[in-house]
VOGU-3710 file (C-alpha; in Angstrom, 3 decimals, decimal comma):
1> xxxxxxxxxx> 12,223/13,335/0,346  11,883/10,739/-2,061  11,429/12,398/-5,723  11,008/10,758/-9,039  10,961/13,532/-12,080  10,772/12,502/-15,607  10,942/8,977/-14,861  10,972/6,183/-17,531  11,594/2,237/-17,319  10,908/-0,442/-19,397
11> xxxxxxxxxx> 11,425/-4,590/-18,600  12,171/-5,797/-21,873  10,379/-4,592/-24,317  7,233/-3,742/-22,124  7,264/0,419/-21,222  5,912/0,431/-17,433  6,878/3,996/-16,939  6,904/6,988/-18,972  8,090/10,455/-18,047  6,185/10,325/-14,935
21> xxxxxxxxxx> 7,214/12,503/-11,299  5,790/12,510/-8,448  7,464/13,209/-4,689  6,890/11,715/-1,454  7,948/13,614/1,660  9,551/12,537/5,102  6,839/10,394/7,384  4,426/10,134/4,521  2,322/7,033/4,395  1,428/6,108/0,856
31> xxxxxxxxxx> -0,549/3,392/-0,554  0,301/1,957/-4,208  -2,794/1,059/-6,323  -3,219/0,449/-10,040  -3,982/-3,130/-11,856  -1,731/-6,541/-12,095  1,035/-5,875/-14,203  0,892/-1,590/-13,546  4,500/-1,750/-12,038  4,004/-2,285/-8,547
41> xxxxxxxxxx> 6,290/-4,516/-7,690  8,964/-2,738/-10,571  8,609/0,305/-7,997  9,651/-0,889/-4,902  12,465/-2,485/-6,968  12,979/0,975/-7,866  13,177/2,133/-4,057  15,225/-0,835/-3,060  18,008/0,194/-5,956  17,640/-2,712/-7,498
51> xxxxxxxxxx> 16,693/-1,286/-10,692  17,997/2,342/-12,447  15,597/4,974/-14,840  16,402/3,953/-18,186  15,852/7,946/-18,613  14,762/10,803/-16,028  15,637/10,940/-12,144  15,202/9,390/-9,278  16,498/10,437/-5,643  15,960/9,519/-1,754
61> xxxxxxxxxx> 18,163/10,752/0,959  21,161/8,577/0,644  21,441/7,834/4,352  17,905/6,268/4,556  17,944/3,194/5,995  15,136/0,768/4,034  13,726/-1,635/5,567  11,120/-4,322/3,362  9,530/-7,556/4,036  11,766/-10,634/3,096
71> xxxxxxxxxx> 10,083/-13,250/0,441  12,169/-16,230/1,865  12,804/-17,639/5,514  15,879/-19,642/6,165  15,249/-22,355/7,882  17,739/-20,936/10,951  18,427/-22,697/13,455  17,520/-19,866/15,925  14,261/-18,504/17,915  11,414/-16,707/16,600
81> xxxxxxxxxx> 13,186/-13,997/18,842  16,589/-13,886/17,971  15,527/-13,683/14,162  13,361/-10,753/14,903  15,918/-9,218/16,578  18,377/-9,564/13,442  15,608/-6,691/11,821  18,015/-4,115/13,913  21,160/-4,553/11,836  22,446/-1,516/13,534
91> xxxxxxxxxx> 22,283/-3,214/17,080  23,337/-6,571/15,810  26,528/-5,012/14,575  27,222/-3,245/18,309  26,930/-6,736/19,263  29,240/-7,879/17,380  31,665/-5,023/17,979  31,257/-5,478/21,846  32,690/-9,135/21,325  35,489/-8,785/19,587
101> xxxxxxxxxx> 36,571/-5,824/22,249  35,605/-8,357/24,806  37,845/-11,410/23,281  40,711/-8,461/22,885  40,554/-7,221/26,684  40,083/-3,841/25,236  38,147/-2,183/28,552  38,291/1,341/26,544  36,466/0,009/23,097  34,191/-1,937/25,487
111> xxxxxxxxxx> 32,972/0,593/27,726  31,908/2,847/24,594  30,647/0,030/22,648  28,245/-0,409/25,931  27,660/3,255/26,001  26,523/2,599/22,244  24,049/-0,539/23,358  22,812/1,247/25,577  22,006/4,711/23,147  20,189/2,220/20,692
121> xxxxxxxxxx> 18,224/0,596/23,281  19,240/-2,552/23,092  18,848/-3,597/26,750  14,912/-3,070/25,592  15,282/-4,513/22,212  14,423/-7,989/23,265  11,142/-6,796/24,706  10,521/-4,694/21,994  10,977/-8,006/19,390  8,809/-10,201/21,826
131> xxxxxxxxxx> 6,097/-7,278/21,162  6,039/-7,656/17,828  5,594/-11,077/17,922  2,511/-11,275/19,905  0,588/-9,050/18,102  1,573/-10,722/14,701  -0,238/-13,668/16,560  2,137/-15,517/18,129  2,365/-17,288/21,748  4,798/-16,511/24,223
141> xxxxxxxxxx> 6,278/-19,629/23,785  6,431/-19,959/20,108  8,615/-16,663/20,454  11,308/-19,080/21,976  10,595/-22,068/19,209  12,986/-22,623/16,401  12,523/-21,019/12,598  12,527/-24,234/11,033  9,532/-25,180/13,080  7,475/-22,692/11,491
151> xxxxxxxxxx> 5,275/-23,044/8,158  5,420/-20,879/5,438  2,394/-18,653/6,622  3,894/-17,858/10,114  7,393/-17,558/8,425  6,198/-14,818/6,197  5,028/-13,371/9,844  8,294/-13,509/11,008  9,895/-11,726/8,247  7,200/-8,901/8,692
161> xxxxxxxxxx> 8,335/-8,780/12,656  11,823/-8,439/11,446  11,195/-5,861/9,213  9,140/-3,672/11,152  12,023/-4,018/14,495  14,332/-2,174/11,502  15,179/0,888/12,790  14,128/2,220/9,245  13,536/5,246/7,878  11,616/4,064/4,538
171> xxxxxxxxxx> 9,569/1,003/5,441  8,374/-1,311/2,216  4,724/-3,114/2,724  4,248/-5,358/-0,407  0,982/-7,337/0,847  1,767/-7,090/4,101  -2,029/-8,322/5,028  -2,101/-11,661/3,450  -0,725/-14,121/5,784  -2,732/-12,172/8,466
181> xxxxxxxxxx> -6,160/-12,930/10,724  -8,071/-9,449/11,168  -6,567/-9,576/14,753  -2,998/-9,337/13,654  -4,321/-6,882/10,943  -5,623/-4,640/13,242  -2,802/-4,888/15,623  -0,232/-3,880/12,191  -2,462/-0,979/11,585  -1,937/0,481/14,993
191> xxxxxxxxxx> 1,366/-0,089/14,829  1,752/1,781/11,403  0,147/4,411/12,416  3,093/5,335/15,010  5,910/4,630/12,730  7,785/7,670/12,462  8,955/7,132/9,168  8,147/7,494/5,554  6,064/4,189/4,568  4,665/2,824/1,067
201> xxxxxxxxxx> 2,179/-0,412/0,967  0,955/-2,508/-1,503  -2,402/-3,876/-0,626  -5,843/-4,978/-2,284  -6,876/-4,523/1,941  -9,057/-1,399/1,427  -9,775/-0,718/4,561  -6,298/-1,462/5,540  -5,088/1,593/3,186  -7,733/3,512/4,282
211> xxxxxxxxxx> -6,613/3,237/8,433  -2,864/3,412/7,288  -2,125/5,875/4,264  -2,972/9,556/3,904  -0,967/9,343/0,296  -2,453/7,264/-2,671  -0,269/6,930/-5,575  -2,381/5,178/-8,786  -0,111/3,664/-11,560  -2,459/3,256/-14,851
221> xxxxxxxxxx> -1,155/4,320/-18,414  2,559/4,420/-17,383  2,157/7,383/-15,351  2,340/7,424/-11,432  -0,151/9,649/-10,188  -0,061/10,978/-6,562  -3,246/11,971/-4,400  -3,718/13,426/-1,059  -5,666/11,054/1,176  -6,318/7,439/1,757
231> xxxxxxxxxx> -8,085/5,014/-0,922  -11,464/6,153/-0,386  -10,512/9,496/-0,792  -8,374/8,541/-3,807  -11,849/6,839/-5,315  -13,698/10,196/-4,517  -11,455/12,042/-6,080  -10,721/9,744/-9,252  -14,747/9,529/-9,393  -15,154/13,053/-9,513
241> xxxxxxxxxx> -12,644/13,499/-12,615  -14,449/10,722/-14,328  -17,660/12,236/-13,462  -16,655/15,227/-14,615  -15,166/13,698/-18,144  -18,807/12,072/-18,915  -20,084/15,255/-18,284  -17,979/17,168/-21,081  -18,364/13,945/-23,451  -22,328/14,503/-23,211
251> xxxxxxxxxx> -22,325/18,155/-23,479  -20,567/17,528/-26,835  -22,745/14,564/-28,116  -26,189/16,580/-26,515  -27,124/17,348/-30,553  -26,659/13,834/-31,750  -27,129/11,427/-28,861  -29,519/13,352/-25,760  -32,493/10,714/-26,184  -29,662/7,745/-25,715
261> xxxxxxxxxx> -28,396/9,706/-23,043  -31,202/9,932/-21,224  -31,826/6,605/-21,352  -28,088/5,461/-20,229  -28,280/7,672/-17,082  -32,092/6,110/-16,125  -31,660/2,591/-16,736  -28,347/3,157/-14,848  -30,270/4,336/-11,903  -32,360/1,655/-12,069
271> xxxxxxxxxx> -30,265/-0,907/-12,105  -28,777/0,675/-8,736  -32,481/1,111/-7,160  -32,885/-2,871/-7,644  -29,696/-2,888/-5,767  -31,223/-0,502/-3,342  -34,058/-2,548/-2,894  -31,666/-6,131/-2,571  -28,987/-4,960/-0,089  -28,951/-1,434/1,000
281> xxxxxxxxxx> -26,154/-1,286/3,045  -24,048/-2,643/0,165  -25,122/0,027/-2,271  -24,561/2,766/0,167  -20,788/2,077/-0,749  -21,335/1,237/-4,341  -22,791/4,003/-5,436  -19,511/5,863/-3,972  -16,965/3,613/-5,847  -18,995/2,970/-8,800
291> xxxxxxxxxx> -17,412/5,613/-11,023  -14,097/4,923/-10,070  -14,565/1,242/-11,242  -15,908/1,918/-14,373  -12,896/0,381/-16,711  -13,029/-2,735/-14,627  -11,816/-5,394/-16,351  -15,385/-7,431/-15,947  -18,475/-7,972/-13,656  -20,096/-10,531/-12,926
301> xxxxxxxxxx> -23,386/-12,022/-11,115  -24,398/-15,446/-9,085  -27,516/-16,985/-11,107  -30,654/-17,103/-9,233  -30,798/-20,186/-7,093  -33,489/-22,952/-6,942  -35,966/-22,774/-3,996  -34,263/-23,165/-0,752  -35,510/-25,057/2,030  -35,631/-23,440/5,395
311> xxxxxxxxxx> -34,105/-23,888/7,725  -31,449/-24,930/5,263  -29,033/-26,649/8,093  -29,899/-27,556/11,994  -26,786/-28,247/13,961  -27,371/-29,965/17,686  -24,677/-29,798/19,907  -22,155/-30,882/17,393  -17,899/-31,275/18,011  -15,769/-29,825/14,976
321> xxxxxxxxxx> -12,406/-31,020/14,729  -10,200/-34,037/12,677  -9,248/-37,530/13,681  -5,863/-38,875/13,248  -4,689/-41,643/11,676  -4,558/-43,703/15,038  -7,999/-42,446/15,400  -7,516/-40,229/17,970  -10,004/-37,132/18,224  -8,400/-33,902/17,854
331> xxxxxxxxxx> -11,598/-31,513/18,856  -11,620/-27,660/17,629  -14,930/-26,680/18,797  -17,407/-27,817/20,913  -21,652/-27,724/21,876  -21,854/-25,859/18,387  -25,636/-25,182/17,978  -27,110/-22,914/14,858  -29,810/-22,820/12,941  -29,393/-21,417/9,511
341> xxxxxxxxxx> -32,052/-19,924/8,386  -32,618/-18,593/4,333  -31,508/-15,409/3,612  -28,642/-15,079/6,514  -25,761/-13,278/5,855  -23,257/-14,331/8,513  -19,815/-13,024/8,745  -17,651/-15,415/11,162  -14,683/-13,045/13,324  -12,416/-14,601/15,126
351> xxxxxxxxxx> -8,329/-15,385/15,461  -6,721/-17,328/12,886  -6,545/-21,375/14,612  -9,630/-20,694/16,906  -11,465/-22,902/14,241  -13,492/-21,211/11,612  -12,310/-23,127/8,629  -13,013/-26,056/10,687  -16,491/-24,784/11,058  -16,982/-24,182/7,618
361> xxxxxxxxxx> -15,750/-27,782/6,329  -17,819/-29,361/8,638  -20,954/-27,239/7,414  -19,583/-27,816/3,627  -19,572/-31,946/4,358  -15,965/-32,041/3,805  -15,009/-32,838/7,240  -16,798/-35,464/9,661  -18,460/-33,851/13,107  -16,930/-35,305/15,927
371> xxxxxxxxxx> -20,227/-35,499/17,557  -23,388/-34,348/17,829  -26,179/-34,262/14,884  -26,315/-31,098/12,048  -29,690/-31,993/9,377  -29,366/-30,130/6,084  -32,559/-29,746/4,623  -34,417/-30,954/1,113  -33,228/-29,144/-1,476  -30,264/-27,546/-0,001
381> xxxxxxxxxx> -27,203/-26,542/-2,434  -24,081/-25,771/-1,252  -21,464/-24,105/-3,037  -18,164/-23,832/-0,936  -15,060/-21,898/-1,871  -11,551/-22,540/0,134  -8,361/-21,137/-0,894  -7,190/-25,068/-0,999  -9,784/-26,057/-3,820  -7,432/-24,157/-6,151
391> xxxxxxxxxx> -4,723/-27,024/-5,386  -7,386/-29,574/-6,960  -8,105/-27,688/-10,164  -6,107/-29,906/-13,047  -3,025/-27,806/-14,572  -2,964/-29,258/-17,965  -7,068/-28,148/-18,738  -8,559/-25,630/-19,719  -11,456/-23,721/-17,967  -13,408/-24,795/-20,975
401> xxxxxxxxxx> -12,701/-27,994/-19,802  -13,390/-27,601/-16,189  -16,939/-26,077/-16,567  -17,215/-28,794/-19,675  -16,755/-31,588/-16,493  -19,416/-30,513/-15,031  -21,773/-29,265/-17,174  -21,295/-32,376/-20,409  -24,645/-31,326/-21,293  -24,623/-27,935/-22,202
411> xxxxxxxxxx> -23,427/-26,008/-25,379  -20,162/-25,203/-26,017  -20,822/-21,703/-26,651  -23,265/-21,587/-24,118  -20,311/-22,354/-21,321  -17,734/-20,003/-23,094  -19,901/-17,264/-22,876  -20,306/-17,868/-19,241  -16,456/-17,780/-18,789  -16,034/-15,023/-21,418
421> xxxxxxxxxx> -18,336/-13,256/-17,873  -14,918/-14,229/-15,935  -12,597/-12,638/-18,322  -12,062/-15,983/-19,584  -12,846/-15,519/-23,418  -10,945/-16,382/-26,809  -7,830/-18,409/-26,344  -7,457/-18,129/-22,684  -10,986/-19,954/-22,412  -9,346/-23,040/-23,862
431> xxxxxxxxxx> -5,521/-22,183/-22,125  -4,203/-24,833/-19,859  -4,405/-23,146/-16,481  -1,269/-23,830/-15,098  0,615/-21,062/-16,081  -2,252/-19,007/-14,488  -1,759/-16,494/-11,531  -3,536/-17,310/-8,248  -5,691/-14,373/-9,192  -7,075/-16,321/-12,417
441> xxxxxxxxxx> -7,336/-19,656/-10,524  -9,401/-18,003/-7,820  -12,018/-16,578/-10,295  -12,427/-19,973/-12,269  -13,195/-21,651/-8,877  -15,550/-19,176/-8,183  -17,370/-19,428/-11,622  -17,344/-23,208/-11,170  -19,391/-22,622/-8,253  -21,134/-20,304/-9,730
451> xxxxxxxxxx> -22,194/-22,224/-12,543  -24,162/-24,904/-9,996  -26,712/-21,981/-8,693  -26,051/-23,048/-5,159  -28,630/-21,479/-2,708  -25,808/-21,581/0,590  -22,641/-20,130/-0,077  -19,683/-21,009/2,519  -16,945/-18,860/1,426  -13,587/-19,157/3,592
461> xxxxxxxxxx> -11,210/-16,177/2,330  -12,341/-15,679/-0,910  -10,452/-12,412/-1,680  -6,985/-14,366/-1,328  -5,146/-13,397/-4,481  -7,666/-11,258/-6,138  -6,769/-7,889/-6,379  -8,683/-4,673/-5,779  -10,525/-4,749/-8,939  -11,905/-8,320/-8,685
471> xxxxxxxxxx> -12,667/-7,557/-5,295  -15,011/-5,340/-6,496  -16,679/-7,288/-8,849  -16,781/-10,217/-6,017  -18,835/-7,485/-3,720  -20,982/-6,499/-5,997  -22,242/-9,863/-6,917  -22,136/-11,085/-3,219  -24,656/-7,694/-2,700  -26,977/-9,202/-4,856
481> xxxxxxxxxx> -26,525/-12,936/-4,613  -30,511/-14,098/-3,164  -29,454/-17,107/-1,190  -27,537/-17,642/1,947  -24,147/-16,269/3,230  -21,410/-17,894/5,279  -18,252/-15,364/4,913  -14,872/-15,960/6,912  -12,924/-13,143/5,474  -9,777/-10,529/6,031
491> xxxxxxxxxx> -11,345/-8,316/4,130  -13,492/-5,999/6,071  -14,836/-3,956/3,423  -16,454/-7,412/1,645  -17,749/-8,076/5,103  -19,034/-4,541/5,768  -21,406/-5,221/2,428  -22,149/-8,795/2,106  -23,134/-9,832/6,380  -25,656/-8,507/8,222
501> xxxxxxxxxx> -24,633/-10,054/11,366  -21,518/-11,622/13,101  -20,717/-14,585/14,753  -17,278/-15,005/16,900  -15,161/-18,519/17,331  -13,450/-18,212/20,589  -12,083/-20,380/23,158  -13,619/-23,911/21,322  -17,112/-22,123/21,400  -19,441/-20,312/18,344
511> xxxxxxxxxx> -21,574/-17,477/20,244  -23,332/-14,485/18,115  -21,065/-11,332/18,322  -23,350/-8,017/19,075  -22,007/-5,612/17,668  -20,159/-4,087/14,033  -16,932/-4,548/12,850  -15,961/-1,234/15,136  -17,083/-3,204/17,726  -15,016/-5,854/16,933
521> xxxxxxxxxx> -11,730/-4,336/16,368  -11,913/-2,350/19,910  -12,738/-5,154/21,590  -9,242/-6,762/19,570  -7,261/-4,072/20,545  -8,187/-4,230/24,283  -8,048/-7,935/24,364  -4,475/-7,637/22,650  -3,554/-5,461/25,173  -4,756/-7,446/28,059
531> xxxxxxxxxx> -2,531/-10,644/26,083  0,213/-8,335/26,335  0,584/-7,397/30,099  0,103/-10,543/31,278  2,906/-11,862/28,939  4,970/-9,153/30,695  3,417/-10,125/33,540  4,074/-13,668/33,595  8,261/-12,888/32,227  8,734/-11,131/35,364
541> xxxxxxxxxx> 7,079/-12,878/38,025  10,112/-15,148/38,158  12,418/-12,600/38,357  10,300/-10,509/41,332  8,897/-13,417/43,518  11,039/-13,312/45,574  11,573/-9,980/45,937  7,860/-9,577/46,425  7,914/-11,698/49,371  10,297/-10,159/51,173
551> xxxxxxxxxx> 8,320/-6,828/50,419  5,508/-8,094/51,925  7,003/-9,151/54,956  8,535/-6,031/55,457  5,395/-4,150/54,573  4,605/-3,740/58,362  0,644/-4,339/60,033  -2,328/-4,402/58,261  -3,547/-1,146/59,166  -0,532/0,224/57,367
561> xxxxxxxxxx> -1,042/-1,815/54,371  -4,989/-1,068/53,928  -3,765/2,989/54,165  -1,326/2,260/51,395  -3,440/0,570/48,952  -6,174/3,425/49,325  -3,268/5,925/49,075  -2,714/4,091/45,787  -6,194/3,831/44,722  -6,359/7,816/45,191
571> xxxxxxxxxx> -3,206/8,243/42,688  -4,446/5,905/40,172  -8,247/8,135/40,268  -6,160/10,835/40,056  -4,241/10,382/37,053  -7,271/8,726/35,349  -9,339/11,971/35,856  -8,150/13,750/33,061  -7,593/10,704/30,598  -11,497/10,336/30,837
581> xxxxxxxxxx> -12,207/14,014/30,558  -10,116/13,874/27,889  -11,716/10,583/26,360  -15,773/12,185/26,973  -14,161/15,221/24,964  -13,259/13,356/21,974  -15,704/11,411/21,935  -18,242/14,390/21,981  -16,344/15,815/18,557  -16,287/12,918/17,027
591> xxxxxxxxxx> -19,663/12,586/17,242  -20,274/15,774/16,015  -18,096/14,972/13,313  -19,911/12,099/12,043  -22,868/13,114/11,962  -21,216/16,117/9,278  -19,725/12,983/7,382  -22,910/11,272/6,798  -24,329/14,411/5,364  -21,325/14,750/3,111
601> xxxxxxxxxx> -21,158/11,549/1,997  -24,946/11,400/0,801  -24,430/14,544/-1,153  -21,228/13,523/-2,759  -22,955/9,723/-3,704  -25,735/12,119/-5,016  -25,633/11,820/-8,925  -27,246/14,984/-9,136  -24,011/16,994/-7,328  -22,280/16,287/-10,526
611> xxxxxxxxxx> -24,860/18,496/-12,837  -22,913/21,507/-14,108  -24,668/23,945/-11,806  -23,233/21,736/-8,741  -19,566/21,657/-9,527  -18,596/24,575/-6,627  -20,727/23,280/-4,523  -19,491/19,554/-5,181  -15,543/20,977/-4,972  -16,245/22,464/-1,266
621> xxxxxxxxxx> -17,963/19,249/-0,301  -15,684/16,717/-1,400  -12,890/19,307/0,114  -14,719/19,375/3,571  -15,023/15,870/3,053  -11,563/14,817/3,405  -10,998/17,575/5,964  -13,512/15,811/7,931  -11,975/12,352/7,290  -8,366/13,199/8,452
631> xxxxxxxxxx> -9,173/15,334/11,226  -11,493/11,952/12,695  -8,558/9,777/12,266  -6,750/12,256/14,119  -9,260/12,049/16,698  -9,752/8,417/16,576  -5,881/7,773/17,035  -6,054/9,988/20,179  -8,786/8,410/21,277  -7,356/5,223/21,227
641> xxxxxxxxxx> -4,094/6,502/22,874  -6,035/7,667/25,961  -7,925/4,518/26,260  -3,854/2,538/25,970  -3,181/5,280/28,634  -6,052/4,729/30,864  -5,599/1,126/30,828  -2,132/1,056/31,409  -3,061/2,681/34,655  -5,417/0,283/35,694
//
């Protein structure tokens, strides 16, 4: 197991740890939370034995083999294959082994160094390797294009492929999610859940933690804190304590301060019955979290909009896509026809390159339609956030000096109170931002856009570089903004609370998706899988044509043939019998289940569990609770299994 006791370690004169133990044990999956600057990063360091306790202990099993994401990509000249397959140092070095026994004539070193190959399935490693790489996203024949063709997004990909075909026993996440579309995100997440080993992640992907951990360990006041569960358990738990402390603190101010108490709790719940009232579905989760977010580091709120017309923008058969410089058309999508109407909420789903950024510019007016006709209306205001816009804010000013540019009219104090909203205040208000993380950039963009009261918001990956925290804050106002929502995001959680409906970009075309973000990630999952086999597919029929034919000849008369294939049919119904027996089954508990969740989950969000006379009651709930949680993740990996099973069968 991994085991830290009495740990302390300081970078320079900072303390980032402080007598602090925790332990991790063999094939746990734990998820690293706490704020910028907590340690993070310092821990895996840690783990990687990079860095040494300046006092205490730390200990793993020393013949673990670690395996963690690379930050650079030489630019090899080899395949997208061949460097995945360098993740499996172990096999790489039978390789090389197996040469030099081959260039010496030694049969004796060669025939065990085959016997070797062949234990660490290397005659399947190449397959394995090509796997990977299609469900990060790539094409079957990018998997044979050279490294240096690559960009940097796809070439972080590649080191994540490498990494996970590591035969490790202590895998290292550290963002794993952010060069990802949701597809290859979902695809990771299913592939995490069968790794066999122990595995720690550092992610502001919520619902990423959630699917992949059932170990949270929270860094916050140089002390590493480990809880049983995934992040929203974590936030139930670490809202129950705080909960719990507010509770004492009022008991012991009842004599002095009960009237301002009173008054705290009830303008408190109303502020979360207008938010009731605004976006329900939103508030459902915030009333969860809210506790566990109470020493965020600010909140903010979109002003209230102008009128907005409506429709706000009529497209007609319009082509998205770029021209070159030789003019030639380059089209993304085609016979795109919407009307937006006020007061959407639209999340867009789809693979990364099937063209919703393209969508978005085009609706935003920074990128020409091809063809066709889109009509904005009078009146509309568009506010559009792209993680490129943070390339055009101007290094040497200030965000004083940014909102100043854009607002010459207004009060000084006036616009620094606005940023001071942003965490902005004092000296940083008036900072150059270039030495500013792309966490800081991202929320000055935001308040730029912010500032102009836009009443359509196109927002293409906002959450980029904000961490969980900001997130937050980002959700919350989203819940309440009053105008119009266009969302293309990784984040499913922001989704979950800020869309009411999805649209999908697929194969050049827009078309409404029917269906929730469940929805959406089975039908990824079964269209990955369907990718896969006829990849496989397509890699062998070279190999078996001809084979095939000569089977076919030899296959006898017809009669013979049409027995055989209903022979066959009879196996296959056969051995799908009890796969859907055993899928109806699960399916029946896991409705079951969730309909006990639901009731759990409104009692725990219930402020009045938390009264004194509630805390047994509150303790078996929240107990049941994650009881509940695991043992449907249980079921839901099964269930997903036999559904891999059943169409694997045909």
């Amino acid at each position: 197991m991994i085991r830290f006791s009495q740990f302390s370690l300081a970078r320079g004169v900072k303390p980032l740890f402080e007598a602090t133990s925790f332990t991790l044990n063999p094939g746990e999956k734990a998820g690293l939370v706490g704020a910028n600057g907590a340690g993070k990063s310092t821990l895996f360091s840690v783990l990687r034995g990079e860095l040494h306790p300046d006092a205490g202990d730390f200990s793993l099993p020393p013949t673990w083999r670690i395996a963690h994401v690379a930050q650079e990509t030489p630019a090899a000249e080899k395949t997208a294959l061949e460097y995945t397959l360098d993740g499996d140092e172990a096999l790489r070095e039978i390789e090389a082994r197996i040469a030099q026994a081959e260039a010496a004539h030694d049969g004796e070193a060669l025939a065990h160094e085959h016997a070797a190959f062949a234990d660490a399935d290397g005659y399947t490693a190449p397959a394995r390797a090509e796997a990977l790489l299609l469900g990060l996203g790539f094409t079957l024949a990018q998997t044979r294009e050279q490294v240096a063709s690559f960009s940097g997004g796809w070439r972080m990909r590649l080191n994540l492929a490498q990494a996970l075909m590591c035969r490790s026993d202590l895998l290292l996440l550290d963002e794993p999610t952010n060069h990802l579309d949701l597809d290859a995100i979902v695809w990771l997440e299913d592939w995490l859940g069968r790794y066999p080993g122990t595995l720690v992640i550092i992610s502001h992907d919520r619902e990423f933690l959630d699917s992949v951990c059932n170990v949270t360990l929270h860094l916050e006041n140089r002390q590493i804190k480990r809880y049983g569960g995934n992040y929203s358990q974590f936030e139930i738990l670490r809202a129950q304590q705080l909960a719990l402390q507010q509770s004492a603190y009022e008991k012991q101010q009842k004599t002095v301060a009960h009237l301002q108490s009173f008054i705290d709790r009830f303008k408190a719940k109303a502020t979360k019955a207008r938010q009731a009232q605004s976006r329900m579905k939103a508030l459902e989760k915030m009333e969860l979290i809210a506790p566990a977010h109470v020493t965020s580091p600010f909140t903010f709120e979109f002003r209230t909009p102008d009128a907005a017309p409506n429709p706000m923008l009529v497209m007609e058969g319009m082509r998205c896509g770029y021209r070159g410089d030789d003019g030639i058309e380059i089209p993304i999508l085609d016979g795109v026809t919407l009307s937006v109407q006020n007061g959407q909420r639209i999340g867009l789903l789809g693979a990364n390159g099937q063209g919703k950024s393209t969508l978005v510019k085009t609706l935003a007016a920074t990128l020409d339609p091809l063809g066709g006709t889109m009509h904005a209306g009078r009146g509309l205001a568009i506010g559009y956030f792209a993680q490129h816009q943070l390339e055009t804010l101007r290094p040497d000013d200030s965000p004083l000096a940014h909102l100043a540019r854009i607002a010459p009219e207004t009060r000084e104090q006036e616009l620094r109170d606005f940023l001071g909203s942003f965490n902005f205040s004092g000296d940083m208000a008036s900072a150059p931002i270039g030495p500013f993380s792309g966490g800081e950039k991202a929320r000055l963009a935001l308040a730029l856009i912010i500032w102009q009261k836009p009443n359509l918001l196109l927002l293409d990956e906002p959450t980029n570089h904000l961490d969980l925290e900001t997130r937050h804050a980002l959700t919350m106002a989203l819940a309440q903004f009053e105008g119009t929502l266009i969302l293309v995001s990784h984040d499913r959680h922001l989704l979950r609370a800020s869309t009411d409906q999805f649209m999908l970009v697929a194969k050049h075309r827009l078309q409404p998706f029917d269906g929730d973000l469940d929805d959406y990630r089975d039908w990824l999952l079964q269209h990955a899988a369907e990718t896969r086999a006829a990849a496989k597919a397509a890699s062998q029929a070279g190999a078996s044509g001809e084979s095939a034919r000569t089977s076919e000849a030899s296959a006898g008369n017809r009669k013979d043939q049409r027995r055989q294939e209903a022979e066959a049919r009879q196996k296959v119904a056969h051995l799908k019998k009890p796969l859907q027996n055993r899928i109806s089954k699960l399916e029946k508990e896991m409705e079951a289940l969730n309909a006990e969740k639901a009731t759990l989950d409104a009692f725990v969000a219930d402020p009045a569990s938390y009264e004194a006379a509630m805390k047994a009651k509150l303790t078996d709930a929240i107990k049941r609770q994650g009881e509940v949680h695991a043992r449907l993740e249980t079921l839901e990996a099964e269930w997903l299994n036999a559904q891999e099973e059943l169409e694997q069968i045909g």
